[in-house]
C-alpha positions in Angstrom: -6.3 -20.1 -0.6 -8.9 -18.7 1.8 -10.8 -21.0 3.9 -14.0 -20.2 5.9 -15.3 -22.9 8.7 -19.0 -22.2 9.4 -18.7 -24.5 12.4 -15.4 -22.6 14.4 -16.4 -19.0 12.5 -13.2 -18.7 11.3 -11.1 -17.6 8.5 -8.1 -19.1 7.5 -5.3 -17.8 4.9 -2.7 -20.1 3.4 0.2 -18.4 3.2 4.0 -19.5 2.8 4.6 -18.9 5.9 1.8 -21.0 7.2 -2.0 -21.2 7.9 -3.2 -17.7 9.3 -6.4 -16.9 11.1 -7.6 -13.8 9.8 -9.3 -11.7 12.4 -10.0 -8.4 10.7 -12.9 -8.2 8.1 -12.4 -5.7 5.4 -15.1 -3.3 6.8 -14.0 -3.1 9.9 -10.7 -2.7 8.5 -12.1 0.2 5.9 -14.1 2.1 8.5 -10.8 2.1 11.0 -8.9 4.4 7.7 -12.2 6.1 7.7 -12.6 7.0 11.2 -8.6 8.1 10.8 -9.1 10.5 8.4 -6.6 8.6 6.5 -8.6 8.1 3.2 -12.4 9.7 2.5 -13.6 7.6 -0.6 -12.7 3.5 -0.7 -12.2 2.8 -4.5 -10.5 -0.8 -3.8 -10.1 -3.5 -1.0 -8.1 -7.0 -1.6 -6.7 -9.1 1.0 -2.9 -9.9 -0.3 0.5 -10.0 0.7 2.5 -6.7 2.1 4.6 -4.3 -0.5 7.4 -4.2 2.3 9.6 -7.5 2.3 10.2 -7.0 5.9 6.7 -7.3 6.5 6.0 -10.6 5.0 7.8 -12.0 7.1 6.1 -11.0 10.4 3.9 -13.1 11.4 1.3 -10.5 12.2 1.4 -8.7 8.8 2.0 -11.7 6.4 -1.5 -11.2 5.3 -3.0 -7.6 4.9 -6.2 -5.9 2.9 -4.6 -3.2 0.5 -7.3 -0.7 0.3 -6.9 2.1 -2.2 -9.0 5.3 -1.8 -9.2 9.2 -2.3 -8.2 11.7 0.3 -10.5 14.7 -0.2 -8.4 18.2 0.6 -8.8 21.6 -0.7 -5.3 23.5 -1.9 -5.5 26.7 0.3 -8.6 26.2 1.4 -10.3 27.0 -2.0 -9.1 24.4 -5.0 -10.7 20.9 -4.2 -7.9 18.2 -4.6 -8.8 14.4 -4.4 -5.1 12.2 -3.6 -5.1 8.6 -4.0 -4.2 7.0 -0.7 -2.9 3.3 -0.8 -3.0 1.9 2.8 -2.5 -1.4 4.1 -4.3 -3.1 7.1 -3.4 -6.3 9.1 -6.1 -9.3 9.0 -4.4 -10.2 11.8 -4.1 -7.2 14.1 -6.2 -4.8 12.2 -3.2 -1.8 12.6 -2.1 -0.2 9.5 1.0 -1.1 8.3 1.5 1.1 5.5 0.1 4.5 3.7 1.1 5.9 0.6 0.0 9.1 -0.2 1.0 11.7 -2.9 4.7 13.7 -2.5 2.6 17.0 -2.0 0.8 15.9 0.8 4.2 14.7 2.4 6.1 18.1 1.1 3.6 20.8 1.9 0.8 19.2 3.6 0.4 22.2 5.8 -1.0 24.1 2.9 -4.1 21.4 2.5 -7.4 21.6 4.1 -10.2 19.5 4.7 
């Protein structure tokens, strides 16, 4: 459950772990993957749990906002291509813990432009 106290202007997260103060908002944590280049378009933002087990159970990424969005490229510079991105952000830290992007973009990314 999430828990806001208007009177400390906090955010709290229960998790299994524990109670976590969450100290990221989802804008700032959206216009961070913005100002990355990392995704273009935001289609989705939820605060949750980690994909990566490992990562649930560090304290500073129990709790992160999966944020799925488009990556706008052009293939050789003259077919537009929109890739979804999925990329996770700490509430805690607000550094990305994880981004998922097509194979192509891994594989031959050299031949994608802006």
């Amino acid at each position: 459950p999430l828990t806001i106290d208007a009177e400390t202007n906090t955010i709290t997260v229960t998790t299994p772990l524990g109670v976590v103060n969450v100290q990221q908002l989802p804008a700032s944590a959206i216009q961070n993957l913005l100002a990355s280049n990392i995704i273009d378009k935001v289609e989705s933002a939820e605060l949750t749990e980690p994909e990566n087990e490992a990562d649930k159970k560090d304290p500073n990424k129990q709790v992160v906002f999966r944020i799925k969005g488009l990556k706008e490229t052009k293939f050789l510079g003259l077919i537009k291509v929109d890739a979804p991105i999925l990329a996770e952000v700490s509430a805690i830290t607000g550094e990305q813990t994880f981004v998922s992007q097509p194979w192509f973009l891994n594989a031959f990314g050299f031949l994608f432009a802006k």
